[in-house]
ROLO-87565 format. One record per residue (C-alpha): x, y, z. Coordinates in steps of 0.5 Angstrom, whole numbers. Example, Ala and Ser with C-alpha at 12.3 -4.5 7.8 and 13.67 -1.06 7.14 Angstrom:
BEGIN
<x=25 y=-9 z=16>
<x=27 y=-2 z=14>
// end
This chain:
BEGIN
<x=73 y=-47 z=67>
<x=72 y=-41 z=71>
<x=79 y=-40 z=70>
<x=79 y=-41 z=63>
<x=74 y=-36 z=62>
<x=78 y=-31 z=66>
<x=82 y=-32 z=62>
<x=79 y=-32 z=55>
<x=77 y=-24 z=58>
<x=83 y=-22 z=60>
<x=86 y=-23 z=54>
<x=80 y=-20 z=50>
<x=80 y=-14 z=55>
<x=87 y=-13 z=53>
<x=86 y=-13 z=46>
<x=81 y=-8 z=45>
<x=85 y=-4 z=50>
<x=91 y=-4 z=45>
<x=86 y=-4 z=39>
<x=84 y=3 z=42>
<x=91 y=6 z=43>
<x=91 y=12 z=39>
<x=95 y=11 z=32>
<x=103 y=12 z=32>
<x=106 y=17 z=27>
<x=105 y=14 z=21>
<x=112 y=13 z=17>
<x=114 y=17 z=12>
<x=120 y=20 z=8>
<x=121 y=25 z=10>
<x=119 y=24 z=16>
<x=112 y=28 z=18>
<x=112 y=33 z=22>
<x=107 y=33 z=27>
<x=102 y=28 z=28>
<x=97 y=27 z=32>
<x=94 y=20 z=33>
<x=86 y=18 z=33>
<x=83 y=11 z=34>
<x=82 y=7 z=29>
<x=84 y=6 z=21>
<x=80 y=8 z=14>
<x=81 y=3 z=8>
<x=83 y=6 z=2>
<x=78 y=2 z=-1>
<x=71 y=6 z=2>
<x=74 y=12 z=-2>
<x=72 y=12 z=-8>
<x=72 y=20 z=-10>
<x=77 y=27 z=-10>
<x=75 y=33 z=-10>
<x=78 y=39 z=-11>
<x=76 y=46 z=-9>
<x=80 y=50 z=-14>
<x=83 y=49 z=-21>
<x=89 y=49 z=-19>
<x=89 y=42 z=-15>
<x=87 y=38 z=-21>
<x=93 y=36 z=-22>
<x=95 y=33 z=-15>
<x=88 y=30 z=-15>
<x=89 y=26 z=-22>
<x=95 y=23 z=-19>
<x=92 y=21 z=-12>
<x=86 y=18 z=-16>
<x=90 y=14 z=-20>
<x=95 y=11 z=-15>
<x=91 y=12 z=-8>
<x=89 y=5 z=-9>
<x=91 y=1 z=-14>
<x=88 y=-2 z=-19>
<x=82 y=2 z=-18>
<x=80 y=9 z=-21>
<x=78 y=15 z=-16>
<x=72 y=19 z=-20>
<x=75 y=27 z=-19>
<x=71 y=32 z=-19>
<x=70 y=40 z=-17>
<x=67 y=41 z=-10>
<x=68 y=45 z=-3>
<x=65 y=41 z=2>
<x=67 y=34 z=6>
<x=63 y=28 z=3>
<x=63 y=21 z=6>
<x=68 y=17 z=2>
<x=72 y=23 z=-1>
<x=78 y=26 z=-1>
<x=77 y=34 z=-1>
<x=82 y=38 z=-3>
<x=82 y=45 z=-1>
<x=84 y=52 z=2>
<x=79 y=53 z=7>
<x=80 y=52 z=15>
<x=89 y=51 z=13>
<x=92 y=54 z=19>
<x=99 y=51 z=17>
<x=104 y=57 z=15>
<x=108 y=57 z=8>
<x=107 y=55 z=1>
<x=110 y=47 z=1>
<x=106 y=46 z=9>
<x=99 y=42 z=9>
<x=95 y=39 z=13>
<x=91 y=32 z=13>
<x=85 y=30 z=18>
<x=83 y=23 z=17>
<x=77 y=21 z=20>
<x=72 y=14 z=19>
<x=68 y=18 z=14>
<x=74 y=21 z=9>
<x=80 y=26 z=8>
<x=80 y=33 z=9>
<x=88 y=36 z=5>
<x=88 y=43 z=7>
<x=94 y=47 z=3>
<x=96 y=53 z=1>
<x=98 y=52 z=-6>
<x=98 y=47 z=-11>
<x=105 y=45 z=-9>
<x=102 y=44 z=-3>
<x=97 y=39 z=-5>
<x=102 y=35 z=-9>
<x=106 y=34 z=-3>
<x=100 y=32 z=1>
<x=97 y=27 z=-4>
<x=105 y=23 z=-4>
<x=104 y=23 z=4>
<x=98 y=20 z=3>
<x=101 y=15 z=-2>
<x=106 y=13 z=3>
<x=102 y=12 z=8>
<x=98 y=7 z=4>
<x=103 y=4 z=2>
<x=106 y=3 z=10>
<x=100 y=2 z=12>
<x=97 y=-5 z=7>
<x=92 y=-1 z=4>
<x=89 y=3 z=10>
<x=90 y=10 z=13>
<x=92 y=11 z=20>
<x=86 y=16 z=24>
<x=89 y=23 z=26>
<x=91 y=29 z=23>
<x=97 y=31 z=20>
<x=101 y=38 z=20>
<x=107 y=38 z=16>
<x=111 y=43 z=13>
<x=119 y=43 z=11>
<x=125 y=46 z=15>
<x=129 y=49 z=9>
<x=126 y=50 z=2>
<x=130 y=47 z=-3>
<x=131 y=40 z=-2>
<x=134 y=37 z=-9>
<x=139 y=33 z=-14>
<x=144 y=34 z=-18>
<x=146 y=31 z=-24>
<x=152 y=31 z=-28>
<x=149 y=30 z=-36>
<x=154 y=33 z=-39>
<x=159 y=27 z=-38>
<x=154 y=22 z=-39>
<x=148 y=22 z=-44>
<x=141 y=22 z=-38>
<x=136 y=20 z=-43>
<x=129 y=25 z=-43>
<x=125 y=19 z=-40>
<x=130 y=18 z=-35>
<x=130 y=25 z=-32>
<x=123 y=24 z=-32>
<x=122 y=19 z=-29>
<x=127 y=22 z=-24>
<x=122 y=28 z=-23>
<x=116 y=23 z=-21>
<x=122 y=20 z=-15>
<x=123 y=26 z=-14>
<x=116 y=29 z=-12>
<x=114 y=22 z=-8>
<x=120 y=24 z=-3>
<x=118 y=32 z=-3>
<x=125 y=33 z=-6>
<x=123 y=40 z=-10>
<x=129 y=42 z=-14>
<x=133 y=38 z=-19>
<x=139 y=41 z=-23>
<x=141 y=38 z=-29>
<x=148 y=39 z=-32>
<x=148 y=41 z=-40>
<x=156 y=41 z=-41>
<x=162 y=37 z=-39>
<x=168 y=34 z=-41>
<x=172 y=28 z=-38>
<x=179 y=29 z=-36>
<x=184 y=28 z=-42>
<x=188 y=22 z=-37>
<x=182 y=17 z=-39>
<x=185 y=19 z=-47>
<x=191 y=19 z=-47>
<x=193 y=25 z=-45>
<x=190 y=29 z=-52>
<x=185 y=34 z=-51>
<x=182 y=33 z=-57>
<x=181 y=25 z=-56>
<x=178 y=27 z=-50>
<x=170 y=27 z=-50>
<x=166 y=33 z=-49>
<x=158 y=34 z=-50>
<x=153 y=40 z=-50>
<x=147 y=36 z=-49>
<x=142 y=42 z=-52>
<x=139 y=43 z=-59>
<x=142 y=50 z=-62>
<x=140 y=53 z=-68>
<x=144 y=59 z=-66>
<x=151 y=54 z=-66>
<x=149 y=48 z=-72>
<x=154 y=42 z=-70>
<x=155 y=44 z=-63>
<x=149 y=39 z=-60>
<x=153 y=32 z=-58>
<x=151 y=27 z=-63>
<x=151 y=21 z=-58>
<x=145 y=24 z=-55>
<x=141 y=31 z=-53>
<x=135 y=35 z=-51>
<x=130 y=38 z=-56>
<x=127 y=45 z=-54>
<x=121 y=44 z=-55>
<x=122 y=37 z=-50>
<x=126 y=41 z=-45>
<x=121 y=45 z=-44>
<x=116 y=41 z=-44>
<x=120 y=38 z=-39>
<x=120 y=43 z=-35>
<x=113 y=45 z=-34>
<x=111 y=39 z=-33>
<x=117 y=38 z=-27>
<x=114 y=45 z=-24>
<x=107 y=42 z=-24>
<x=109 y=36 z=-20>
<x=112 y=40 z=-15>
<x=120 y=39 z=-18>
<x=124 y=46 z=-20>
<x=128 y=45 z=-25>
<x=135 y=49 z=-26>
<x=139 y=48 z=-32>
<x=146 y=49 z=-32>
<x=151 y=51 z=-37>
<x=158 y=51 z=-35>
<x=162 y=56 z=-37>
<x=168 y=58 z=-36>
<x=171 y=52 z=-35>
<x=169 y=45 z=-36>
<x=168 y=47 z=-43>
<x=171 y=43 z=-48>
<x=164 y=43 z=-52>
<x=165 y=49 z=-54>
<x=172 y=50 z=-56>
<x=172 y=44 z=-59>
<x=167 y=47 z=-63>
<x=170 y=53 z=-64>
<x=178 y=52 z=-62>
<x=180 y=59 z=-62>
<x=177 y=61 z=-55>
<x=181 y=56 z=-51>
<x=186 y=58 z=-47>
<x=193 y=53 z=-48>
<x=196 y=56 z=-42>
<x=190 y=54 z=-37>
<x=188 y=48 z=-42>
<x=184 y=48 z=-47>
<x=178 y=45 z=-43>
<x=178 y=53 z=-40>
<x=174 y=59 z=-45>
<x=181 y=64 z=-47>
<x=177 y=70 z=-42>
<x=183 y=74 z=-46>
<x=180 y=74 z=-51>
<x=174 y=79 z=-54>
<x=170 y=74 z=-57>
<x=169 y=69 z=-51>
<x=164 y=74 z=-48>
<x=160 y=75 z=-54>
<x=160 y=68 z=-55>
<x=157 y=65 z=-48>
<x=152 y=71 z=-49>
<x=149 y=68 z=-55>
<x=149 y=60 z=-51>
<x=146 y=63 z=-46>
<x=140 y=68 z=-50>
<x=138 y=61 z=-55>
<x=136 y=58 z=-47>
<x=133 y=64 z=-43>
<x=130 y=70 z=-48>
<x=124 y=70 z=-52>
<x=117 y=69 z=-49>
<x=117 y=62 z=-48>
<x=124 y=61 z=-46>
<x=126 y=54 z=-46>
<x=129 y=54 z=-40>
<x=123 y=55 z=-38>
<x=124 y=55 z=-29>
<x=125 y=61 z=-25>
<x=133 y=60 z=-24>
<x=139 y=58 z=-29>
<x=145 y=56 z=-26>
<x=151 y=59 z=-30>
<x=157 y=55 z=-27>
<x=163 y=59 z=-27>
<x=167 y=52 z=-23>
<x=175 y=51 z=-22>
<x=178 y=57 z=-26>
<x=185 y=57 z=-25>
<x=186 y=63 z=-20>
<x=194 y=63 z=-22>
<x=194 y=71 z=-25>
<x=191 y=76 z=-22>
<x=189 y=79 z=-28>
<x=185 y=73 z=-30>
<x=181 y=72 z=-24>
<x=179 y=79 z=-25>
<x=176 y=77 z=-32>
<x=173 y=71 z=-29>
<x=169 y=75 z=-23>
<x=167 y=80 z=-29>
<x=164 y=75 z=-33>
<x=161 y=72 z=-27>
<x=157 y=78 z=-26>
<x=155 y=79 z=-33>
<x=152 y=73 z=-32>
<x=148 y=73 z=-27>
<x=146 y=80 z=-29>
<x=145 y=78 z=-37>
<x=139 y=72 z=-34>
<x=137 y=78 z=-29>
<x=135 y=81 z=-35>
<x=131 y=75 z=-37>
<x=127 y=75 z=-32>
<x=131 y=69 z=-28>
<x=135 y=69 z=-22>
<x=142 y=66 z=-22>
<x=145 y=60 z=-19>
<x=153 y=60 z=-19>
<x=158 y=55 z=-16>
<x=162 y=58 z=-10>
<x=168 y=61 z=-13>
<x=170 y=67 z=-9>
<x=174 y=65 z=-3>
<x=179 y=62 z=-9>
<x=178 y=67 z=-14>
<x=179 y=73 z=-9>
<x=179 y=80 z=-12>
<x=176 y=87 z=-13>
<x=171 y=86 z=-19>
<x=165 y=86 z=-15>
<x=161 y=81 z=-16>
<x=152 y=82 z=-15>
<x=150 y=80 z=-9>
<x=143 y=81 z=-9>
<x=139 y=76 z=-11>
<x=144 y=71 z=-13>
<x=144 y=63 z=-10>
<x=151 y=60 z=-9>
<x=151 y=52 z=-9>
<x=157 y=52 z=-5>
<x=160 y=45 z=-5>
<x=168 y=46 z=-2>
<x=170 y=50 z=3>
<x=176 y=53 z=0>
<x=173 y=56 z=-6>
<x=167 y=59 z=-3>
<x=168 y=59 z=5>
<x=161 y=59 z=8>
<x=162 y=65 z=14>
<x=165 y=70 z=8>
<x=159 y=68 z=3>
<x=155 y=69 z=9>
<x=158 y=76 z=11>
<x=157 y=78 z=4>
<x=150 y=76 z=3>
<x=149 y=71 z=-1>
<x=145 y=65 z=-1>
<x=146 y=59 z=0>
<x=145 y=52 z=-3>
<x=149 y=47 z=1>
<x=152 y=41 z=-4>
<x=157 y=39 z=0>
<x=163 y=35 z=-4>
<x=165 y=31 z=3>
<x=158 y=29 z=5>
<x=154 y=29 z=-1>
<x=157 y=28 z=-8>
<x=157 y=20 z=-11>
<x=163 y=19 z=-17>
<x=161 y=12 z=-19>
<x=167 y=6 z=-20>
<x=172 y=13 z=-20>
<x=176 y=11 z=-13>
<x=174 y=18 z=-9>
<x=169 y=21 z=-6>
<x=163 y=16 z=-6>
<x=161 y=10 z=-9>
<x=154 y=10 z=-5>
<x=153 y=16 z=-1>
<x=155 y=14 z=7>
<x=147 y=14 z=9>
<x=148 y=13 z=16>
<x=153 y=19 z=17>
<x=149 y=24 z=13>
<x=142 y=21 z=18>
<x=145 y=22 z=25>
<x=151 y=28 z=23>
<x=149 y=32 z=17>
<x=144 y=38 z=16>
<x=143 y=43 z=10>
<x=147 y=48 z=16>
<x=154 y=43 z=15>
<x=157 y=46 z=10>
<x=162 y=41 z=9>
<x=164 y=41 z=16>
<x=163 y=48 z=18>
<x=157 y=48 z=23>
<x=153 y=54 z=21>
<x=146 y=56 z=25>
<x=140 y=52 z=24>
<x=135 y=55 z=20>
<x=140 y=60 z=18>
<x=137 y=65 z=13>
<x=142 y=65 z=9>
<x=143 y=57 z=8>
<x=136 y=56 z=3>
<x=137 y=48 z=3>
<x=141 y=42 z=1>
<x=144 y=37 z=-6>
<x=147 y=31 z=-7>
<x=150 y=30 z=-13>
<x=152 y=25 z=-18>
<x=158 y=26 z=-23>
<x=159 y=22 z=-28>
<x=167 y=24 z=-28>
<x=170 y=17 z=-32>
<x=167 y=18 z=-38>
<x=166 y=11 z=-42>
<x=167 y=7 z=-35>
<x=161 y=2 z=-37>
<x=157 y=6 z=-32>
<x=148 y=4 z=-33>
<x=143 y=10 z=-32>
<x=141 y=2 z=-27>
<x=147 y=3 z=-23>
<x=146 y=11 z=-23>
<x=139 y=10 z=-20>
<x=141 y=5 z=-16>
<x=145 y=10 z=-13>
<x=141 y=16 z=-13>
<x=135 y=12 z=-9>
<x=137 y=10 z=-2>
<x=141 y=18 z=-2>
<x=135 y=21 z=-4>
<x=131 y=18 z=2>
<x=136 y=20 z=6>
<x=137 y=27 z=4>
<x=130 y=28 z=3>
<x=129 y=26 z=11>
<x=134 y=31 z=13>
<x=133 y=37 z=9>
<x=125 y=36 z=10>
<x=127 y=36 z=17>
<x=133 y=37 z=19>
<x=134 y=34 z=26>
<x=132 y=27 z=28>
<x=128 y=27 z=34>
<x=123 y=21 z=34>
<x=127 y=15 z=30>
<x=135 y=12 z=30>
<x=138 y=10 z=24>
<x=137 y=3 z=25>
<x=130 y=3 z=25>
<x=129 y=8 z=20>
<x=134 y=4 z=14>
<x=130 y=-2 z=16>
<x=123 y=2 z=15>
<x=124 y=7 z=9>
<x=127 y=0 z=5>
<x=119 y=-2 z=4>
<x=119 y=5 z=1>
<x=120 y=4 z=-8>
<x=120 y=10 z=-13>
<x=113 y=11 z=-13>
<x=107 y=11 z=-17>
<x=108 y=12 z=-25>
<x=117 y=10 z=-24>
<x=120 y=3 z=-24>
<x=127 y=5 z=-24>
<x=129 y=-1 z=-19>
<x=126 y=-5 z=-24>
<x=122 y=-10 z=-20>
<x=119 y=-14 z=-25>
<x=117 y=-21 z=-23>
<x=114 y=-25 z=-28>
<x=113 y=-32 z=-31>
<x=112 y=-33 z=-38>
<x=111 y=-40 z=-39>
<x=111 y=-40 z=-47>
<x=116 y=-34 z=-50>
<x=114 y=-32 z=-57>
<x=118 y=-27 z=-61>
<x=116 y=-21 z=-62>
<x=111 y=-20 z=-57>
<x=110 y=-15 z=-51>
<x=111 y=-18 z=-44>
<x=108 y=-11 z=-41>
<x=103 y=-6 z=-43>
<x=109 y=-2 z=-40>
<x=116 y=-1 z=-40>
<x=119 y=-6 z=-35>
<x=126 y=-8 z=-31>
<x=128 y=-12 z=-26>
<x=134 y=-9 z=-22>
<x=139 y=-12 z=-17>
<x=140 y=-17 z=-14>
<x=135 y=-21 z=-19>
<x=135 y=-28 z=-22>
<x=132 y=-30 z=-29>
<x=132 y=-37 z=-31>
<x=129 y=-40 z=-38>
<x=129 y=-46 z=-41>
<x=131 y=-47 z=-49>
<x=132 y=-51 z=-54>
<x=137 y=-47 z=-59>
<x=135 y=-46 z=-66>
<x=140 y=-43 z=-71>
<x=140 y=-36 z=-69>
<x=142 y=-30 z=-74>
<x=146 y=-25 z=-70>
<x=143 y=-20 z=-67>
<x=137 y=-25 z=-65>
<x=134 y=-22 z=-59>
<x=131 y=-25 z=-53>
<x=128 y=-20 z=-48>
<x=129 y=-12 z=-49>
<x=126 y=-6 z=-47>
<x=128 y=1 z=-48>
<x=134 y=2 z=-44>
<x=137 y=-5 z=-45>
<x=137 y=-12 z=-50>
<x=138 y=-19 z=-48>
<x=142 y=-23 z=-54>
<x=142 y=-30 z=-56>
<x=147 y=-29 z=-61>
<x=150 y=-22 z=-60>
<x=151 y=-18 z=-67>
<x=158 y=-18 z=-66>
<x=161 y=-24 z=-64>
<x=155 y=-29 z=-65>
<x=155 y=-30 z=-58>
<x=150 y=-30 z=-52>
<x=151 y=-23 z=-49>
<x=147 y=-16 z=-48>
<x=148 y=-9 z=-50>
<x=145 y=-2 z=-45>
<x=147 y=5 z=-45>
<x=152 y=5 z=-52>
<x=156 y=-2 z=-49>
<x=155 y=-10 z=-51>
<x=158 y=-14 z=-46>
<x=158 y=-21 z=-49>
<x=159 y=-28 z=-45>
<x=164 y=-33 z=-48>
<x=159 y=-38 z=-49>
<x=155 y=-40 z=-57>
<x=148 y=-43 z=-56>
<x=148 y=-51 z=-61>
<x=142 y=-52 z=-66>
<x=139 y=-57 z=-62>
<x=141 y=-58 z=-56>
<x=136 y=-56 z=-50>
<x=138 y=-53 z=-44>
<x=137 y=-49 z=-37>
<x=139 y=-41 z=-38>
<x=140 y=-37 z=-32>
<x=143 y=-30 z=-32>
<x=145 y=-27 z=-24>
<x=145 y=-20 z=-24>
<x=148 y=-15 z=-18>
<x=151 y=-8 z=-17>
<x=157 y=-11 z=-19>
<x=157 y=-17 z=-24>
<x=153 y=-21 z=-28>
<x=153 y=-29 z=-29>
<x=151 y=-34 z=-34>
<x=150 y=-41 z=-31>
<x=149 y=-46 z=-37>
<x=145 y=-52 z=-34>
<x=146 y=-50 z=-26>
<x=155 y=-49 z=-28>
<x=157 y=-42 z=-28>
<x=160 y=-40 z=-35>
<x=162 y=-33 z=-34>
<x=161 y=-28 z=-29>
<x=163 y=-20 z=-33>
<x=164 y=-16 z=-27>
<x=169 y=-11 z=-26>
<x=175 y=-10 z=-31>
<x=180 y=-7 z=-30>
<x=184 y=-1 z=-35>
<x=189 y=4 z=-34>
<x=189 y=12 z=-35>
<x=195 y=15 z=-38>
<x=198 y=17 z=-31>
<x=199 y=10 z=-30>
<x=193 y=9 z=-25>
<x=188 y=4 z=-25>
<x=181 y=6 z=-26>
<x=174 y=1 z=-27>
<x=169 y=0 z=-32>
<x=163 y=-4 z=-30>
<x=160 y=-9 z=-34>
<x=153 y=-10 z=-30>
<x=145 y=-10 z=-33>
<x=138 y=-9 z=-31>
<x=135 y=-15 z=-34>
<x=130 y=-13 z=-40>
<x=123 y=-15 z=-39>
<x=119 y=-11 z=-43>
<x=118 y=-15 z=-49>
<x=121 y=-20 z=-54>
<x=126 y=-20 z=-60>
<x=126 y=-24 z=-65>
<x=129 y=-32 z=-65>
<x=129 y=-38 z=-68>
<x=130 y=-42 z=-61>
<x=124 y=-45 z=-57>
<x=124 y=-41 z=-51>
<x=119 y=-44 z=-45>
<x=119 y=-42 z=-37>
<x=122 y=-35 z=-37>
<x=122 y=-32 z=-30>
<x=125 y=-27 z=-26>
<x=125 y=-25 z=-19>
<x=128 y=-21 z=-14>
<x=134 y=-24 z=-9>
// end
């Protein structure tokens, strides 16, 4: 008995004495800083307010009373001093350096955020969230100092090649900020390569996604941007911490524009290349430009404008003139609207004497042999290092990545690699870094689903080690495990993790207050009995996609998202009742009748006019949001992640 008492003791003894180790860095992405442990935990629950000091910290402090705990409410209001239960956001005692940087003391009574900016604010508030969310619920004790080892931490996304819907990019800026990445540049203008349609410039596609009243029929007709929504879009992303920087490529990569007015492209070079011999050019990119950066409320309405100048061909020496010409006008044309320009490194590749302004001038350097980062370096430029052996996806095209290599990136890269290159770490001269997708293959079946199911795992990764660049705490493997239990964040789904169970399915109702998907690997499984549908009778849908019981074409069982209707070989009988399951992954989606497989629509297989083989894909998120309309008597609908 004695024994069993000593041990009762002992054991109790060691229980407290690790209940009382003070807590270990909480896991976030990007990694935290510094931190310093305390004992103990804060449940989100007790907190039941936020304060800001100042004005300019309402926004964070709506966000964190929103989302802090779900399903619960935190009344905000204006206030300066710490209360038990609160949340105090404010200026007063920060003794952290920089705009981005804040500090977070937790204690059994509250939460003091220190910042020195709004932005700031906004980025505490998102390290709160996660360490929420890792923590089930409750806040480890202690006090965190953060701040960021490079300032531009971003995404770039190709919107020309492929239409971005608004709500998209929206909901790409509120993934953003929860992992502090600030910067995204959206692509306005592309073309495919004429391979994909049979070698004639004219079939090739081409798109400008912005509204112009200056050039009418100019605006892709498959899908644009408002100015007034682009606007919009940019105040409400800088509120949320995200710059956005449009770009408008000239003057290659723009087969828009010259197939809105053919006689300003060049035959010798292609046609998808402005004629920068010919006096009308210059006038005519000036007004594109002016219809976005003049005014007083511009619509591009961030600090910086990206103004492309990308792969012209460097084959006469006159004309690499003429291109470093134009690039200085450019960039000296947004100076005068008060913007600061961003333009792809080209100067190794277009060498020559027309000087090219130095000052105040971002290059994003992607390839080292049209812009050497030591030369750019000793010219003075500023640098964004988005480096094309590193860090760009082409989805399905069979070159650079599918998925972004994350382990390499984690253990061997930093903003300082430029595409292999090892510059000093923290060098003045290199501002940040990107990753990029390019949607290269114009009408390879590919889903604004299957993009961000790319961008997420590479924006964890690229936000880890552009936050802080070399890894001192955590492996890879350790980290890949741990940062998997981390989403979108608040407000976005774009993983699509809706697990439902409709025991009834009407038509024509909501299964959701709000937009909802559920992404790969998923099963949906429901029973039906087949009435005799009408083509185009749909089952679920949402804003992104449809799920037919009889598609409008065929009359088959099928689905349509992002402009394309794949359709199962398979016809419901009046009458005749049976188990439905749809099977989705990155790759391939399946329909099982009665638990037997009927048809999987994976990758198909088409052939450019190189003779070279490239893929279209044929995947889905499954839609959830509500119901069409149908005849057949649908019960037990559900979903759920594999």
């Amino acid at each position: 008995m004695k024994h069993l008492l000593s041990l009762i003791l002992l054991l109790a003894l060691t229980c407290t004495g690790h209940a009382a180790e003070p807590n270990q860095k909480p896991f976030t992405v990007p990694e935290i800083m510094k931190w310093k442990g305390a004992k103990g935990q804060l449940p989100v629950s007790q907190l039941q307010r936020v304060l800001y000091a100042d004005g300019e910290y309402v926004v964070a402090s709506e966000y964190l009373a929103r989302h802090l705990n779900p399903g619960q409410q935190l009344g905000v209001s204006q206030g300066s001093k710490a209360q038990k239960g609160a949340v105090l956001i404010t200026r007063k005692g920060t003794k952290v350096l920089g705009r981005e940087a804040y500090q977070i003391e937790i204690d059994k009574k509250g939460v003091t955020l220190r910042v020195n900016s709004a932005q700031g604010a906004v980025w505490g508030v998102q390290t709160l969230l996660q360490m929420a969310q890792t923590g089930n619920g409750e806040l480890p004790l202690g006090v965190v100092t953060d701040a960021p080892d490079y300032e531009v931490r971003g995404f770039m996304i190709d919107c020309g090649r492929k239409y971005i819907p608004m709500d998209y990019l929206r909901n790409l800026v509120k993934v953003m900020s929860y992992y502090k990445m600030n910067t995204l540049c959206v692509h306005l203008n592309d073309n495919g390569f004429k391979k994909y349609f049979h070698n004639n410039w004219d079939e090739t596609y081409a798109a400008f996604r912005m509204e112009s009243d200056y050039f009418p029929g100019l605006t892709a007709k498959d899908g644009s941007y408002t100015k007034d929504e682009f606007r919009a879009f940019c105040k409400e992303s800088e509120r949320m911490g995200v710059e956005i920087i449009p770009e408008i490529d000239v003057p290659a990569h723009s087969l828009a524009f010259t197939h809105y007015r053919p006689s300003l492209g060049c035959e010798e070079f292609g046609v998808d290349h402005f004629d920068l011999t010919n006096p009308q050019v210059v006038p005519f990119i000036d007004s594109l430009f002016t219809e976005y950066i003049g005014g007083p409320d511009p619509v591009f309405a961030g600090r910086r404008v990206h103004i492309g100048t990308d792969e012209y061909s460097n084959k006469k020496q006159e004309v690499v003139e003429l291109f470093r010409s134009l690039t200085d006008h450019l960039i000296r044309l947004c100076e005068s609207h008060g913007k600061q320009a961003v333009a792809w490194g080209s100067l190794t590749y277009a060498k020559g004497e027309t000087p090219v302004k130095v000052d105040n001038v971002i290059m994003a350097m992607w390839n080292n042999g049209f812009a050497n980062p030591n030369e750019m370096k000793q010219l003075g430029y500023k640098m964004i290092n988005i480096p094309d052996g590193w860090a760009y996806i082409v989805p399905r095209a069979g070159y650079y990545y599918d998925y972004l290599y994350d382990q390499m990136l984690y253990e061997k890269w930093t903003p300082a690699n430029v595409n292999g290159i090892q510059m000093k770490e923290k060098d003045p001269n290199i501002l940040g870094g990107m990753f990029a997708v390019w949607n290269d293959v114009c009408g390879n079946g590919i889903s604004i689903g299957d993009i961000h199911h790319r961008v997420h795992p590479a924006m964890q990764v690229m936000s880890h080690k552009c936050w802080h660049a070399v890894n001192d705490t955590v492996g890879y493997q350790q980290w890949n495990e741990q940062r998997r239990r981390l989403y979108d964040g608040p407000e976005a789904d774009e993983l699509g993790r809706a697990e439902i169970h409709v025991v009834e399915v009407k038509p024509e109702t909501r299964l959701a207050a709000t937009e909802q998907q559920i992404g790969y690997d998923y099963q949906v499984d429901f029973d039906i009995t087949w009435g005799r549908e009408e083509r185009g009778a749909i089952l679920t849908q949402s804003h992104r996609a449809e799920f037919y019981l009889c598609d409008p074409i065929r009359g088959m069982m099928g689905y349509s998202r992002d402009g394309y209707l794949f359709t199962f070989n398979y016809k419901g009988t009046p009458g005749r009742s049976e188990h439905i399951t749809i099977k989705g992954t990155n790759r391939a989606t399946q329909l099982l009748v009665n638990g037997r497989l009927i048809q999987e629509l994976g990758t198909d297989v088409k052939i450019a006019a190189d003779l070279k083989p490239y893929d279209t894909v044929q995947t889905l998120v499954f839609p959830l949001t509500r119901t069409g309309k149908f005849k057949s008597e649908v019960r037990h609908l559900k979903s759920r992640k594999l």
